[in-house]
N, C-alpha and C positions, 0 to 999 in steps of 0.2 A: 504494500500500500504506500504510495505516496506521501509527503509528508504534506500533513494541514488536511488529507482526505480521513474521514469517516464513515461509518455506519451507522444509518438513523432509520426510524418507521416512520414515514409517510403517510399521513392519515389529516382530511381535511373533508370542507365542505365542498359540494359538486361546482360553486362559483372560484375557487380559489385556485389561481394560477402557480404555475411549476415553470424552473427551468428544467430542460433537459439536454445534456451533451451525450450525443449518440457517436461514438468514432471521432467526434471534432466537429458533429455536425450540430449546431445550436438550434432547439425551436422552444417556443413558450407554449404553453397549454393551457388547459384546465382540469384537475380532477376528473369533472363530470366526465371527460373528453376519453380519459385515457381508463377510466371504469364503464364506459358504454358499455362495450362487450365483453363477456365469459374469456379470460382473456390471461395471459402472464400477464400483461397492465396490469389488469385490474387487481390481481392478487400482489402487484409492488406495491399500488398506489391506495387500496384500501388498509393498512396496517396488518397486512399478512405476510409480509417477507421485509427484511429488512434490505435498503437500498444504500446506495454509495456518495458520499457527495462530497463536494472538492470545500476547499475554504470562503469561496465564494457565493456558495451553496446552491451549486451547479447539480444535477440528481447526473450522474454517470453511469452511462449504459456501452459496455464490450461488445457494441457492432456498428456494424458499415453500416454510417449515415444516410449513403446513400438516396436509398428507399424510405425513409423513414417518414419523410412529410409525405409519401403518399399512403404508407400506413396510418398517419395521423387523421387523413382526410378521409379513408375509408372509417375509422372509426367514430369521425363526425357525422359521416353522412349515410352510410351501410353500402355506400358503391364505389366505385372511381374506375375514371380511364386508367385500362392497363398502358403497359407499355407495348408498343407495335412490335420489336424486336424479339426473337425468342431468346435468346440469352438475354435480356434485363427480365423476361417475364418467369425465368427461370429462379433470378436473382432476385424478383420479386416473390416468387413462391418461398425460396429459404429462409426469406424474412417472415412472409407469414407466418411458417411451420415453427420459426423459432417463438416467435412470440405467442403462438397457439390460439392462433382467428382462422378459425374452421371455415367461418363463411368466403373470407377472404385466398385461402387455401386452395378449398372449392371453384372457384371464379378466375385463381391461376392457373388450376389443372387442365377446366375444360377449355380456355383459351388456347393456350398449348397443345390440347388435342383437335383444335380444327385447325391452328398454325400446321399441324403436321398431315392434317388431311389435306391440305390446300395445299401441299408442295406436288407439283406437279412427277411423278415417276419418271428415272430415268432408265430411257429403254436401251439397252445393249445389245445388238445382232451381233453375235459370232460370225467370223469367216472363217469357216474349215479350210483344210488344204490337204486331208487324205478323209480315207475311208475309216479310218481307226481312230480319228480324231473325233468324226460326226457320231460314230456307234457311243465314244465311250460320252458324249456331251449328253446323247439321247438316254442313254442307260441310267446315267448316274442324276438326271434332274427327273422331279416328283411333277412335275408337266406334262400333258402331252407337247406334240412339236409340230411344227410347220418346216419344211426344207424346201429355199427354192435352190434349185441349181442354175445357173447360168452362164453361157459361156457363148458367146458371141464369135469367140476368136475361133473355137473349134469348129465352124462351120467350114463344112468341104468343096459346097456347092454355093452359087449363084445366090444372093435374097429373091422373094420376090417384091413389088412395089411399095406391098405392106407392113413388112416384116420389122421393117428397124421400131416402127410405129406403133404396134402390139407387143414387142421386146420392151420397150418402156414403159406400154400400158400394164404390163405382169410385173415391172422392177415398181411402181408405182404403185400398185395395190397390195404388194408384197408391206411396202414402208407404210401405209395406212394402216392394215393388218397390224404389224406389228407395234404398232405405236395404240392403236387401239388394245388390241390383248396382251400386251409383253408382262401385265402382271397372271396371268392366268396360261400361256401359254409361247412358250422357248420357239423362238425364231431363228431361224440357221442360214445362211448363205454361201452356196456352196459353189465357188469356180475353179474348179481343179478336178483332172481325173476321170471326167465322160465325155464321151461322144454327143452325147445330148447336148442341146442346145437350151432349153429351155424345158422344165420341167418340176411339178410340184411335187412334195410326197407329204403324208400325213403321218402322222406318229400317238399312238397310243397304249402305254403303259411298255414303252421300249420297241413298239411292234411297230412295223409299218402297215396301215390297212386302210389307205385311200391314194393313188396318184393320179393326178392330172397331168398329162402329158400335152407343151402345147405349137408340137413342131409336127412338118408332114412333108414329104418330098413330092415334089410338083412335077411330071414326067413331060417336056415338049421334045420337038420333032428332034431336036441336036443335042440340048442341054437337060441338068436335071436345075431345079430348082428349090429350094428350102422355103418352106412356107411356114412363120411364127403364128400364133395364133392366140388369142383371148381368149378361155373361155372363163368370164367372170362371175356370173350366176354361179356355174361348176364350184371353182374356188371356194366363193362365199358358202356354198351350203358344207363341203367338206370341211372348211373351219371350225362353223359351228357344232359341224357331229361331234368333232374330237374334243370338243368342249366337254362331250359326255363323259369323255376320260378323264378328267378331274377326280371323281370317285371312284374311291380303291377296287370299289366290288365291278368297276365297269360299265359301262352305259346299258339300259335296258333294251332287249331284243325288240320287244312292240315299239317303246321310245326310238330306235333306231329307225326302226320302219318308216314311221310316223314323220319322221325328220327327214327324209332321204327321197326325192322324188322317182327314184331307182331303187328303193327299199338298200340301201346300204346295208343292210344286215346280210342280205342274200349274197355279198363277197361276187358280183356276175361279175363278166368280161363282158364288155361290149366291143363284140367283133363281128356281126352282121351287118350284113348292107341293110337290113330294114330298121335296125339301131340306129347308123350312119345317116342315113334319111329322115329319120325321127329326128335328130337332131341338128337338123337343119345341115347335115356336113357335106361332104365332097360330090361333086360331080363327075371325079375321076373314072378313071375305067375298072372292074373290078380288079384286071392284071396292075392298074396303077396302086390300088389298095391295099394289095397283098404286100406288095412291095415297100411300103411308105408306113409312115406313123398315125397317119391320119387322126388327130386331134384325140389321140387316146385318152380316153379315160379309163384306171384299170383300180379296181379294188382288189388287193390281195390278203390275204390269211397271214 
């Protein structure tokens, strides 16, 4: 202790003013002020605890100033503006807890819990660069996944007029996707390592069991031609299946169905021409078909 400081009880009418030195920080009061609330105040300042005071007969309080007149002011008024920042409102909460104003505690905590809601997620896409990198990213997250591949350079053949067009329209929907789901499901980007050009796969509980395939070789009299292709609707409904994976026990068989304009459950191949037609696809020749990728969509096991 200081020399000239003591210890005294503090005990007065709810009109009579107090100095108080908080850290170095000076404010004047009243009683009533600092006994409002159920409070450590109130059990300094009603003659329940003995308090510290300089020669001056300053009441001395061992903490950061700070906050302190805005403690004062919630205990005037039962509210007050917090502070915008989440560290002062943090610093704000240590004060409350020390001084033990529940309400004020309270009114720190959930601020901070919509500061933390409000922070916008940052979304990270992995870029693979083999096959053993994607398997073990796939394995080891509690996600389902989305993988686009893409590889522009590994085209063998000709574009056609569209292609670069729809190549960006799948690199595009990829980044909305992902920025949209990336708390709920792992995003991959895969340009290393296939012959494909453009291709989706889906991923659930480590398994692959949705692709979208969105390339097709275009057969003319001299050349062949690589043809990119959209299909967005496709995309979007496979996204949402694997949403189904989220739970452990796995998406339900009728839910699946339900969800799936192809019944996704039933794992088909669409590989007839009256599929191909159905879906508004190629007018190539059946020998062009066999040949090509023609806007595969393949569900696998």
């Amino acid at each position: 202790m200081m020399s000239g400081d003591h210890k005294a009880v503090i005990k007065g009418a709810p009109s009579e003013y107090v100095k108080l030195n908080v850290g170095g920080s000076l404010h004047y009061t009243t009683i009533g002020t600092l006994t409002k609330h159920d409070s450590m105040l109130r059990a300094m300042f009603s003659g329940r605890m003995e308090v510290l005071t300089d020669s001056e007969g300053w009441i001395l309080i061992d903490r950061c100033g700070k906050h302190f007149g805005t403690i004062l002011n919630f205990l005037r008024d039962g509210s007050v503006s917090l502070p915008e920042s989440q560290r002062e409102l943090k610093e704000l909460l240590a004060e409350a807890k020390y001084y033990l104003i529940t309400e004020l505690v309270e009114s720190c905590e959930a601020a901070l819990q919509r500061y933390e809601r409000s922070i916008e997620p940052i979304c990270r896409v992995p870029l693979t660069t083999s096959e053993r990198e994607e398997q073990l990213l796939i394995s080891s997250s509690t996600k389902p996944a989305v993988k686009l591949l893409i590889n522009r350079h590994n085209n063998k053949y000709s574009y056609t007029s569209t292609s670069d067009d729809n190549l960006l329209k799948n690199l595009e929907l990829f980044d909305k996707l992902s920025l949209r789901f990336s708390q709920r499901v792992l995003f991959i980007k895969n340009v290393i390592g296939s012959n494909e050009i453009c291709q989706w796969s889906f991923y659930g509980h480590g398994r692959r069991v949705a692709e979208v395939c969105c390339t097709s070789i275009v057969y003319a009299t001299d050349k062949k031609h690589t043809k990119v292709e959209f299909h967005e609707a496709r995309i979007y409904e496979e996204t949402l299946n694997i949403l189904l994976y989220e739970n452990r026990t796995g998406p339900d068989a009728e839910l699946m169905q339900a969800t799936s304009t192809r019944g996704a459950v039933a794992m088909a191949s669409y590989t007839s021409d009256d599929e191909d037609d159905r879906r508004g696809g190629s007018s190539l020749t059946r020998e062009g078909r066999e040949s090509s990728h023609i806007g595969r969509i393949r569900s696998t096991k």
